[in-house]
C-alpha positions as a printed Julia matrix, in Angstrom:
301×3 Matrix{Float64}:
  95.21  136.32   84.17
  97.19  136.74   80.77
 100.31  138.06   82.73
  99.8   134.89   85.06
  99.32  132.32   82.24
 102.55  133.97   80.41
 104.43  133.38   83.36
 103.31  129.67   83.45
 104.33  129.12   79.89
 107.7   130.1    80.6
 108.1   128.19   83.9
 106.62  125.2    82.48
 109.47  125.77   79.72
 112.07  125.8    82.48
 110.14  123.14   84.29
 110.68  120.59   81.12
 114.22  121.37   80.35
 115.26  120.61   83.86
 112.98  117.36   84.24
 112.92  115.45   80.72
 116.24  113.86   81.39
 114.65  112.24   84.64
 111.45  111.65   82.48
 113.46  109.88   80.12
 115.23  107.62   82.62
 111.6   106.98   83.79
 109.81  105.66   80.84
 113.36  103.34   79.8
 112.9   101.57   83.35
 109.33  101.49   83.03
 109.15   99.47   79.86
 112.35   97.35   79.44
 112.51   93.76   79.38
 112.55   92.18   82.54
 114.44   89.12   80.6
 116.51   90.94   79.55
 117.09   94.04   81.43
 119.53   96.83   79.6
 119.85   98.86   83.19
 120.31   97.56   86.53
 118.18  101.12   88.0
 118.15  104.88   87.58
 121.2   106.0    88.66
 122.8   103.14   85.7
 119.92  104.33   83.4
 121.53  107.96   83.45
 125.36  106.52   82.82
 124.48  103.88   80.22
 122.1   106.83   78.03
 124.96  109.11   77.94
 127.25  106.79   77.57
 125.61  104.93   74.6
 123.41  107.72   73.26
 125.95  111.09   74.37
 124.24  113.99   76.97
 121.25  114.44   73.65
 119.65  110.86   74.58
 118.33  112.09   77.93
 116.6   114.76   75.91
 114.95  112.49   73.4
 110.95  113.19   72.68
 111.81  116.89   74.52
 109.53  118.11   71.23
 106.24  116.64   72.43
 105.9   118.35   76.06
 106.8   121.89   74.46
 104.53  121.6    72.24
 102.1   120.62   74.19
 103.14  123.02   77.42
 100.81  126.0    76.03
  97.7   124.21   75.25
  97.75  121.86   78.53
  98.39  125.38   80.59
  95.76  127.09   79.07
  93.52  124.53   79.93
  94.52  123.64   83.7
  94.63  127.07   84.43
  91.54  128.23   83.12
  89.53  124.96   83.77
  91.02  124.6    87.59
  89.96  128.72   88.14
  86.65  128.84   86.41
  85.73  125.26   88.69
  86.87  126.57   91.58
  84.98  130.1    91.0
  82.25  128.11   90.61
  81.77  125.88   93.62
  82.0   128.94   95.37
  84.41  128.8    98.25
  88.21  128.33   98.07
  88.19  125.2   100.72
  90.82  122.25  100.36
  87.87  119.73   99.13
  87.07  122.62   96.51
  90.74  122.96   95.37
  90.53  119.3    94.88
  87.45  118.73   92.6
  88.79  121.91   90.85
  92.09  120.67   90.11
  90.74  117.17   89.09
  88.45  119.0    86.79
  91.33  120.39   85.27
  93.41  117.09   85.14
  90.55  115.3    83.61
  89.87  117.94   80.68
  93.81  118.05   79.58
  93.85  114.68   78.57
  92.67  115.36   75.45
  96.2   116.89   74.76
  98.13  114.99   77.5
  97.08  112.18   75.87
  98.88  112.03   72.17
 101.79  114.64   73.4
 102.79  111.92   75.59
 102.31  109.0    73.26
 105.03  110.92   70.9
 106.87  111.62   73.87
 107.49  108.03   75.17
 107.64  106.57   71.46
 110.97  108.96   71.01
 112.15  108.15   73.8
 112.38  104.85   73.4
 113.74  105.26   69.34
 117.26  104.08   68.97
 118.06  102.37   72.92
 121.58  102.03   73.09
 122.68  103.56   69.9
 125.07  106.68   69.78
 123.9   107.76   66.34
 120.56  106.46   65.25
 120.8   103.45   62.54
 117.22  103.25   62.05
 115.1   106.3    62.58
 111.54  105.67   62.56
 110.61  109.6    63.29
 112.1   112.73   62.47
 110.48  113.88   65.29
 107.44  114.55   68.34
 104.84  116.02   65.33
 106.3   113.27   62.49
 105.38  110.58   65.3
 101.72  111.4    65.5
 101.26  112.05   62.08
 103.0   108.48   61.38
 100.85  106.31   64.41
  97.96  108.24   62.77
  98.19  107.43   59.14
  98.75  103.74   60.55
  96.44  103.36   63.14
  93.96  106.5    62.79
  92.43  108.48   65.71
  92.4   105.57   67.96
  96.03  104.93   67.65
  97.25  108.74   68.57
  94.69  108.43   71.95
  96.25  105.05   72.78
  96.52  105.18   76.72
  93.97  107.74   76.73
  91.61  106.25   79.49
  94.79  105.23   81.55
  96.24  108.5    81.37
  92.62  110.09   82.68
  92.83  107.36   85.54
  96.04  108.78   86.52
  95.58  112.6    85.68
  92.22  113.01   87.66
  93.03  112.49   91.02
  96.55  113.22   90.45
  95.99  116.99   89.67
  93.37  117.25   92.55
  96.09  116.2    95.33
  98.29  118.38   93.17
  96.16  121.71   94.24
  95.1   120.5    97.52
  98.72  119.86   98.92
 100.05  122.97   97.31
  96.97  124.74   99.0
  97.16  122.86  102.56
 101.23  123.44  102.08
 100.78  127.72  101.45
  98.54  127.63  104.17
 100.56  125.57  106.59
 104.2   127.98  105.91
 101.79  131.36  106.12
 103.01  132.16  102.33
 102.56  136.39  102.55
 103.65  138.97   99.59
 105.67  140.31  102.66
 107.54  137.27  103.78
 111.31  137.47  102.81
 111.04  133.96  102.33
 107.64  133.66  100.26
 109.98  132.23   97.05
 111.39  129.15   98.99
 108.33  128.81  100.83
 106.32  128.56   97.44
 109.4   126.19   96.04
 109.48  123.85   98.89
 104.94  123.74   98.27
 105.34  123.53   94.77
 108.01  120.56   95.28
 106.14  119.02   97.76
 103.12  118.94   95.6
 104.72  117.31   93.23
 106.07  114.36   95.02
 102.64  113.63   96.42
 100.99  114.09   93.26
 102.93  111.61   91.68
 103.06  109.01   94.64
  99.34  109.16   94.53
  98.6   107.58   90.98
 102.35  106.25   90.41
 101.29  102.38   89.36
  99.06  103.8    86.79
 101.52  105.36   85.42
 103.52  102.39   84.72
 100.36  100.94   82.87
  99.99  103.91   80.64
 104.04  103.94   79.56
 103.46  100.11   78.6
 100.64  100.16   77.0
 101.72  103.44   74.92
 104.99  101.8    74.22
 103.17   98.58   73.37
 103.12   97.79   69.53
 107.31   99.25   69.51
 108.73   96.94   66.99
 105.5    95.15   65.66
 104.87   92.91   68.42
 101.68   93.94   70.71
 101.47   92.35   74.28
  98.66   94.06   76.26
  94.64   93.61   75.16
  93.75   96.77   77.52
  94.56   97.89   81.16
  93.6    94.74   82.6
  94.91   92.94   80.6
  98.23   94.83   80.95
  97.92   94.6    85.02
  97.81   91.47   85.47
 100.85   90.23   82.82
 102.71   92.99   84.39
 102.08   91.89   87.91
 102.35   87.74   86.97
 105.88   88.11   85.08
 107.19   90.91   87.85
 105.24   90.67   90.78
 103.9    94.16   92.92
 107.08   95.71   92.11
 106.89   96.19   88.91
 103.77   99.16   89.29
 107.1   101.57   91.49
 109.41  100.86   88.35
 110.99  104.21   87.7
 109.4   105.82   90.85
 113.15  106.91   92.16
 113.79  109.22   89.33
 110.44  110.36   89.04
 110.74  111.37   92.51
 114.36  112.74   91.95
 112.42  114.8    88.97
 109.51  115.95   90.68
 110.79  118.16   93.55
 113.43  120.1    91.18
 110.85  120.58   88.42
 107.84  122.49   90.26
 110.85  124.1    92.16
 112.3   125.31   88.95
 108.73  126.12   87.55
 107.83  128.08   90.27
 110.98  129.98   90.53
 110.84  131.07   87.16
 107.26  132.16   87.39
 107.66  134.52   90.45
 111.27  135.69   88.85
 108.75  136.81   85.93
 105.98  138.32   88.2
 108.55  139.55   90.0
 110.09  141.43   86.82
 106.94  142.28   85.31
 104.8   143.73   88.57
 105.92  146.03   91.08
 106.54  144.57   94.25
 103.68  146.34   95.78
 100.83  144.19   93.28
 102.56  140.89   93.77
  99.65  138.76   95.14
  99.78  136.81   97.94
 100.22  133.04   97.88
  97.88  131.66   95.59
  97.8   128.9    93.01
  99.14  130.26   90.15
  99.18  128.09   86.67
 100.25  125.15   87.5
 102.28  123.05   84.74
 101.52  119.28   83.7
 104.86  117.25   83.82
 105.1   114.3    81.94
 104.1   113.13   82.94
 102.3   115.96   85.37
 104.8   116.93   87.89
């Protein structure tokens, strides 16, 4: 389990590098003014970031999710196999409940890693070198929105983000599982690594089409109170402006690169974490296709 959990931690690592930009890109489209719009969609997003704001931009708020990746895999891994253990038999409903166990319990870090995350993300839009820096960086944030706003401020979006987390994690485990079972993943197969990237990728894509709109809610309301002016009185609340100045399409803002992120960030995660196995256990002990830690992206996967 400690050899399995290392190898998360360093896939997750791989995961995040790969994926922030698109994460990035996600939460800008998700939040700007429709108004005044500064990007016409994702692919613009990406030119008009490095362009303004050089290659660095795309990896603003990068701090948060590292810091985070070690706590959040300790406890999906170890709340997702202890459930799972418990209900007794490894069946897809069971991988489910498990794995929505898991998402529910990491909000409690989830929560305030991504609240620094999106508020440095969205410090200095459009500026090549920072005029007015607000925070030095992810850990400055929280100490910052907590000094102003206390304990309630650093969990802002916190019952949003367990909306979206909960069942988003459960389809998470169950398509990965339905997915191994499907390709006949074996420690044998030649092709057990692109077998487990093309499950882990696939898992990812339906994990985020599955609770996408809420996602949308949490990045406004976390981003809500940028710049001193607050717009949203709750989820609601947040909903239904969001849907009366934008209409239903508003709740698939940013979907394309999340989508464009998800598939190469499990596939990257998972390659690194058999590489490791791979590198650490003889060939002969490498287990056969099971769930191994599985690493939030935030922004899940």
């Amino acid at each position: 389990m400690a050899l399995d959990f290392l190898a998360g931690c360093v896939g997750g690592a791989a995961g995040v590098l790969v994926g922030h930009p698109f994460d990035t890109v996600k939460v800008r489209l998700q939040v700007q003014n429709v108004e005044k719009p500064l990007y016409r969609g994702t692919f613009h997003c990406f030119q008009s970031i490095i362009k303004q704001e050089s290659a660095f931009g795309l990896y603003k708020g990068i701090g948060s999710p590292m810091m985070g990746l070690t706590f959040i895999n300790a406890l999906v891994f170890g709340v997702q196999g202890n459930t799972l253990r418990a209900l007794g038999k490894d069946t897809p409903l069971n991988q489910f409940l498990a794995g929505s166990a898991a998402g529910a319990i990491q909000c409690v870090i989830c929560c305030p890693m991504e609240l620094a995350k999106t508020r440095m993300q969205l410090q200095g839009t459009g500026e090549y070198k920072l005029k007015t820096k607000n925070y030095k960086n992810s850990l400055d944030c929280l100490i910052k929105i907590y000094q102003k706003e206390g304990l309630r401020g650093i969990n802002r979006g916190m019952v949003s983000t367990f909306i979206r987390e909960t069942p988003s994690f459960g389809f998470y485990f169950l398509t990965y599982d339905c997915m191994t079972r499907y390709l006949g993943c074996e420690a044998e197969d030649s092709y057990v690594i692109p077998k487990l990237l093309f499950s882990g990728g696939m898992s990812g894509i339906v994990s985020w089409l599955s609770t996408y709109p809420m996602d949308v809610i949490k990045s406004r309301l976390q981003a809500d109170g940028v710049g001193g002016v607050t717009q949203y009185n709750g989820i609601l609340d947040c909903v239904r402006k969001s849907y009366h100045e934008e209409g239903w399409r508003v709740f698939t803002r940013g979907l394309t690169s999340t989508l464009l992120r998800a598939f190469p960030v499990n596939a990257a995660t998972f390659a690194t974490v058999t590489v490791f196995l791979m590198y650490m256990k003889s060939e002969d002990n490498l287990p056969e296709c099971e769930p191994g830690p599985v690493i939030h992206q935030p922004s899940s996967l």
